[in-house]
C-alpha positions as CSV (number, residue, x, y, z in Angstrom):
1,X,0.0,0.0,0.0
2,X,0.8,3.5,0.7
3,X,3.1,2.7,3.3
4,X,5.1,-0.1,1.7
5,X,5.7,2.9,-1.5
6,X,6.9,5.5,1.2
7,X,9.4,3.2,3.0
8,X,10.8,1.9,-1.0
9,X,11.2,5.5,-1.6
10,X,13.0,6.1,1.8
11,X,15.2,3.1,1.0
12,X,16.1,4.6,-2.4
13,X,16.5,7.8,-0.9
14,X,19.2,6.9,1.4
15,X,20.6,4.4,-1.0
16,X,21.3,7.4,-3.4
17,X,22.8,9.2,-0.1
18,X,24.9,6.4,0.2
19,X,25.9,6.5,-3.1
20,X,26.7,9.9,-3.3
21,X,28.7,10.1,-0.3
22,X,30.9,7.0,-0.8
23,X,31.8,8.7,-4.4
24,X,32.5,12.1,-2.6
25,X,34.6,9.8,-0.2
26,X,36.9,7.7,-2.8
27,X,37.3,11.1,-4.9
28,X,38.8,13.0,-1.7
29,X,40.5,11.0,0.5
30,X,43.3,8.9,-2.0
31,X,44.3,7.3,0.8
32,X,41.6,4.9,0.8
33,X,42.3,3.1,-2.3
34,X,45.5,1.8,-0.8
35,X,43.8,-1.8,-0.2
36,X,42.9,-1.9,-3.9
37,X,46.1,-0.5,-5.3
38,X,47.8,-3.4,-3.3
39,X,45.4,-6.1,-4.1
40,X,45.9,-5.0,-8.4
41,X,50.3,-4.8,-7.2
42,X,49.5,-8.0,-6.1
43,X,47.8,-9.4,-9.2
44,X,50.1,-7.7,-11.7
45,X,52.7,-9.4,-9.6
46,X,51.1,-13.1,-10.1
47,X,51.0,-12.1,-14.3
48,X,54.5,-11.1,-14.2
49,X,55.8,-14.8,-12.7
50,X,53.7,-16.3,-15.4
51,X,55.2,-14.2,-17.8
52,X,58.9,-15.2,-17.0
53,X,58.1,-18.4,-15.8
54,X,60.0,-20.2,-19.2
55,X,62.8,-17.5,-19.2
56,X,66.1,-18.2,-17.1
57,X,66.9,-17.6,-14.8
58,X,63.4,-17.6,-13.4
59,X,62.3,-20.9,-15.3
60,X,64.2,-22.7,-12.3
61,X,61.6,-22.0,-9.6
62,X,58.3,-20.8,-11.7
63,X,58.3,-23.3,-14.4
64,X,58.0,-26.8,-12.3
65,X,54.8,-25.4,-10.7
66,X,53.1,-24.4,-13.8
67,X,54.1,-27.6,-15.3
68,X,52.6,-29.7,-12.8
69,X,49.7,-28.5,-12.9
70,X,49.2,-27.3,-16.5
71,X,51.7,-29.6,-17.8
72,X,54.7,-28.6,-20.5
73,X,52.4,-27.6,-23.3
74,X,51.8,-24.1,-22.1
75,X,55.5,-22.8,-20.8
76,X,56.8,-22.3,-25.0
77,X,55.8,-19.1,-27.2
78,X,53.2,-19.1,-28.7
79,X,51.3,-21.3,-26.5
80,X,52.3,-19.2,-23.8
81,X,50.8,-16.0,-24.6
82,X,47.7,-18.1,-24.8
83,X,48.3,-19.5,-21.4
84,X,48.5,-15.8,-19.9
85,X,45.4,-14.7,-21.3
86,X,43.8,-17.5,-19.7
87,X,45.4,-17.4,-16.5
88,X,44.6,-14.1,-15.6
89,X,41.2,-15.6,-13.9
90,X,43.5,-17.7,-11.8
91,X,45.4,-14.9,-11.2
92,X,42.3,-13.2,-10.1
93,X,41.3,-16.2,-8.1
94,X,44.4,-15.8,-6.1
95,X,44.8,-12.5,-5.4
96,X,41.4,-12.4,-4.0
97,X,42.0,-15.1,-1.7
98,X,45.2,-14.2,-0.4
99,X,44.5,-10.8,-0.2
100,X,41.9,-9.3,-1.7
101,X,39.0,-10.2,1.2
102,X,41.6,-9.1,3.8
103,X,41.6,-5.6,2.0
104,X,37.8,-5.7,1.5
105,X,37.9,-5.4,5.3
106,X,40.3,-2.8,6.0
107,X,38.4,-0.8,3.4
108,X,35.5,-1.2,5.9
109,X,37.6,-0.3,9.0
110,X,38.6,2.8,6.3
111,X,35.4,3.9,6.0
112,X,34.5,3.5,9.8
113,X,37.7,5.9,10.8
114,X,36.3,8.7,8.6
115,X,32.6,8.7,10.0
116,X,34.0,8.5,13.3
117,X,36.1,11.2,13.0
118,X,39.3,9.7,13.3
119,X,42.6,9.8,10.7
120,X,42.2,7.8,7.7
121,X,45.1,5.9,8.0
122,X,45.6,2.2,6.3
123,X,48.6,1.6,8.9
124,X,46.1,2.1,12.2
125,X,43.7,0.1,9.9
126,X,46.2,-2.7,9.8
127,X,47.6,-2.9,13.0
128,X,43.9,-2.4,14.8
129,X,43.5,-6.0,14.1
130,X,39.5,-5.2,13.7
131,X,39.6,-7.7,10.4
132,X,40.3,-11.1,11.1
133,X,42.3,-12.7,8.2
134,X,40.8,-16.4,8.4
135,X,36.8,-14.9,8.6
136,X,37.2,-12.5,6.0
137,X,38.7,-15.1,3.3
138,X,36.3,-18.0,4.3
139,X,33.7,-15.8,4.2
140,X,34.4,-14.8,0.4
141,X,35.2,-18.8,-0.2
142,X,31.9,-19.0,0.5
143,X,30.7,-16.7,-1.8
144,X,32.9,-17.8,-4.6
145,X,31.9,-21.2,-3.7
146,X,28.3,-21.0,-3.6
147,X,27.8,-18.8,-6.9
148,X,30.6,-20.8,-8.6
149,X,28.3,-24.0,-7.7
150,X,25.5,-23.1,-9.0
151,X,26.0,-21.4,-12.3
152,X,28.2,-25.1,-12.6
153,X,25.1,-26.7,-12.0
154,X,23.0,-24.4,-14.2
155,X,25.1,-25.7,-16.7
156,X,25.7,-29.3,-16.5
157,X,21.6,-29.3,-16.3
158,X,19.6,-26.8,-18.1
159,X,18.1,-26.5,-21.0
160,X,20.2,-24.9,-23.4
161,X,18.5,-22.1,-24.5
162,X,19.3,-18.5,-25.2
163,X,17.6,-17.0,-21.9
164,X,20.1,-19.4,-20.4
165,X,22.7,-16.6,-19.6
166,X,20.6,-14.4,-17.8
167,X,19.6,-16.6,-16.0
168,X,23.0,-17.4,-14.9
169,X,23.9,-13.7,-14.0
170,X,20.7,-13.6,-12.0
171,X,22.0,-16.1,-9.9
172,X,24.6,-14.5,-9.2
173,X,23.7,-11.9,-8.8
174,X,21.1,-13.3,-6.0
175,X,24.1,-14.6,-4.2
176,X,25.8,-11.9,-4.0
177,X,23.1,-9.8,-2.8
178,X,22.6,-12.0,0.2
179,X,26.2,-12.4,1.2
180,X,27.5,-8.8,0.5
181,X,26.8,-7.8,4.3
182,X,28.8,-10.6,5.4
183,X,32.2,-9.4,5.7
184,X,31.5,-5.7,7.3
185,X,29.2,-7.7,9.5
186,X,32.1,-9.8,10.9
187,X,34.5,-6.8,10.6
188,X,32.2,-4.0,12.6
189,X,30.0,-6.7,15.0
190,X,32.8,-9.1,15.4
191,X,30.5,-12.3,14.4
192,X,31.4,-15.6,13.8
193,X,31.4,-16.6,10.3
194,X,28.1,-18.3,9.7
195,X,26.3,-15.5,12.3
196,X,27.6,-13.3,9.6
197,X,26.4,-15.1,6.7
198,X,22.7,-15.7,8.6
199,X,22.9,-11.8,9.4
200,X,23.8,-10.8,5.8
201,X,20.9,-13.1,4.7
202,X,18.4,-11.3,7.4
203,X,19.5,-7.6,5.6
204,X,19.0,-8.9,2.3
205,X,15.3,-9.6,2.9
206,X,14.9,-6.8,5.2
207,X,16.5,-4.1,2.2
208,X,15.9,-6.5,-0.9
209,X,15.4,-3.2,-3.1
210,X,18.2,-1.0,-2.1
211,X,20.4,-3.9,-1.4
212,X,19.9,-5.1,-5.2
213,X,20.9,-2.0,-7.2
214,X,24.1,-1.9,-4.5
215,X,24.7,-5.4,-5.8
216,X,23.6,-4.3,-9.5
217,X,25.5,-1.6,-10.1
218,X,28.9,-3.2,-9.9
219,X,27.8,-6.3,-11.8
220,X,26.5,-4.4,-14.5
221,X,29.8,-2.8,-15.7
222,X,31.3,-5.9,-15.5
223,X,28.8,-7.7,-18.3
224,X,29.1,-4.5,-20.0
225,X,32.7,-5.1,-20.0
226,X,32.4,-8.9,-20.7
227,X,29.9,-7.9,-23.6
228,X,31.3,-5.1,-25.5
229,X,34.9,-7.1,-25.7
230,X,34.5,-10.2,-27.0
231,X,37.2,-13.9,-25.9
């Protein structure tokens, strides 16, 4: 009724707010993109073994683990330029297991320090200890896991038709939208994994609408991305 339209448009309201302030934020205060500047170092890092991994002297120690487990067909040229474009999503993987979920949280901790009115400092964020390494990167296992998993299933068992795709992304996208609280939940409240996951799922449903265009808004540049460049 009535009602329900006045608290959608309260939620959109302070979505936009949200929005508009976390833009203003990231545009002023450079220091916060330290965690992802270090998680893309990181990244570019991982490219740059594969990269050398047939040249000497670094074929020593970064060829034999490429070879076991990609075997010797993708360490000469060409074949290894191929390999590299195809690696980059392992590449991605690892970064974002290693590191990336760690940063996700000291981003959060970020955030916290400038509505609180203390320094934005990635050092105090760091050695506050507020993000604990093992939640944080089980918590985005999970994730991974669980949309990973089912688009996997969605394609071992539907129907192959053209809706197919968006129905994929959907998923996903339905996924993400309930885990996305989980990690500032276990940063700020100091839960347990799986209260954090429940907790995340209770937000979800309680701010479906605002909730998905903070999920959709990221997605969508990606597909757009994925889209407009072809394999």
């Amino acid at each position: 009724g009535e009602n329900d339209h006045h608290r959608a448009e309260a939620a959109m309201k302070a979505l936009a707010l949200a929005i508009r302030q976390t833009a203003r934020l990231a545009g002023s205060q450079r220091r916060l993109w330290a965690p992802f500047v270090l998680v893309g170092l990181v990244e570019a890092l991982l490219l740059l073994a594969v990269w050398l991994a047939p040249h000497p002297p670094f074929a020593k120690v970064l060829a034999p683990p490429i070879r076991y487990f990609f075997s010797d067909r993708v360490l000469p040229y060409p074949a290894h330029l191929w390999f590299l474009y195809h690696v980059i999503k392992h590449t991605h993987l690892a970064s974002a297991t290693l590191l990336g979920a760690f940063m996700t949280g000291i981003a959060c901790v970020m955030v916290r320090q400038r509505y609180v009115g203390e320094r934005l400092s990635f050092r105090d964020a760091l050695v506050s200890r507020q993000v604990r390494y093992g939640a944080v990167v089980f918590l985005w296992l999970i994730t991974w896991g669980a949309a990973k998993g089912a688009i996997e299933a969605l394609v071992r068992w539907a129907p192959k038709v053209s809706w197919f795709g968006w129905a994929a992304l959907g998923l996903a996208v339905v996924i993400q939208m309930l885990c996305v609280y989980a990690i500032p939940l276990t940063v700020f409240k100091k839960l347990s994994w799986w209260r954090a996951l429940w907790q995340s799922v209770l937000e979800t449903l309680r701010y479906p609408l605002s909730t998905l265009v903070l999920v959709s808004i990221p997605t969508a540049l990606v597909t757009v991305f994925a889209v407009v460049l072809p394999p």
